[in-house]
C-alpha positions in Angstrom: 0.0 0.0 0.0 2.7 2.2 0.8 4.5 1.5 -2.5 1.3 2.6 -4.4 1.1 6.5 -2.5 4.6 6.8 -2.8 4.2 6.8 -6.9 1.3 9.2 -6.6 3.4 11.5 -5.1 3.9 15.0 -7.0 8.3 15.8 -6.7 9.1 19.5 -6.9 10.7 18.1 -10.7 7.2 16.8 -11.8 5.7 19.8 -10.9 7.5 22.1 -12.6 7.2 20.3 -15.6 3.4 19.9 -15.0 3.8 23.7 -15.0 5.3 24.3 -17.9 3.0 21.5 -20.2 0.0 23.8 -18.8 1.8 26.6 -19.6 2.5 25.7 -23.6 -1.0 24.1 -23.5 -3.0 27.6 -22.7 -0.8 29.5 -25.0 -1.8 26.9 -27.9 -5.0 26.9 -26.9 -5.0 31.3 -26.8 -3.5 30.9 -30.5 -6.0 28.3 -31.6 -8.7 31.0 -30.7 -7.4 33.7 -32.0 -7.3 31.6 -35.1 -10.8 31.2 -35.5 -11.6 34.6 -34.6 -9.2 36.4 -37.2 -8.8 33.7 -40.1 -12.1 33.7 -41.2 -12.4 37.4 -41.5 -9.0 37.2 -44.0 -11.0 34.6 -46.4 -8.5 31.7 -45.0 -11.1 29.2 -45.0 -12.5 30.3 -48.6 -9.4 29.0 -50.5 -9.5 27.9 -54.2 -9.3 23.9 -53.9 -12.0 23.6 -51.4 -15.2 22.5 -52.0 -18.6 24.0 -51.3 -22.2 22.6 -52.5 -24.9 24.6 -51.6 -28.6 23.3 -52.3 -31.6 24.8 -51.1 -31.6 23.8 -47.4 -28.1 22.4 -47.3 -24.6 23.7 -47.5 -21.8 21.3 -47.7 -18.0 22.8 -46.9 -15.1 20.6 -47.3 -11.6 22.8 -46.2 -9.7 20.7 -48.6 -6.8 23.5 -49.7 -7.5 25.0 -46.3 -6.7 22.0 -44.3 -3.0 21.3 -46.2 -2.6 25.2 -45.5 -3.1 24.6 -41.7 -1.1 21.8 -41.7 2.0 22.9 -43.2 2.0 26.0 -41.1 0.9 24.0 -37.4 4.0 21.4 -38.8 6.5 24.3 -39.4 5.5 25.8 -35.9 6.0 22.8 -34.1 9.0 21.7 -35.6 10.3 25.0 -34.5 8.8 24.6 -30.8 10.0 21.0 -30.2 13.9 21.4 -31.8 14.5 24.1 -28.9 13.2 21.7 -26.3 
C-alpha cells in the first residue's frame, strides 16, 4: 500500500514540468482561438481547392486547400517549438 502512495506523489521536478506543459498548453490553446476569430475574416477558410455545394436547405464545406494550408504551417510551428526543447 505504501508503494502505491509513494508513486502518486507530486516531486518539486514533476511539478514544474506539470507547469510548464500547462503553460505551452493555454498558449496553444489562446493561438487556436485567436485563429478562429481572425482567419475567417481574411478569407482563410475560402481557399481555391476547397469544395462548397450549396442546395436549397443544405450547404456542404469541405476545407480541402484549407486544411494542407493549416497543416504545413501547425508542422513548421511545431517543428520549431519541439527542436528548442
Amino acid at each position: 500500500m505504501h508503494r502505491a502512495l509513494t508513486s502518486l506523489t507530486m516531486t518539486p521536478g514533476s511539478l514544474s514540468a506539470l507547469g510548464r506543459f500547462l503553460i505551452l498548453a493555454g498558449l496553444l490553446l489562446v493561438i487556436l482561438g485567436a485563429g478562429l476569430i481572425f482567419l475567417p475574416r481574411l478569407g482563410f477558410f475560402r481557399l481555391p481547392g476547397d469544395i462548397v455545394i450549396e442546395r436549397r436547405n443544405l450547404v456542404v464545406y469541405i476545407p480541402v486547400v484549407s486544411s494542407i494550408v493549416l497543416s504545413l504551417i501547425l508542422t513548421l510551428i511545431l517543428n520549431l517549438i519541439f527542436r528548442r526543447w
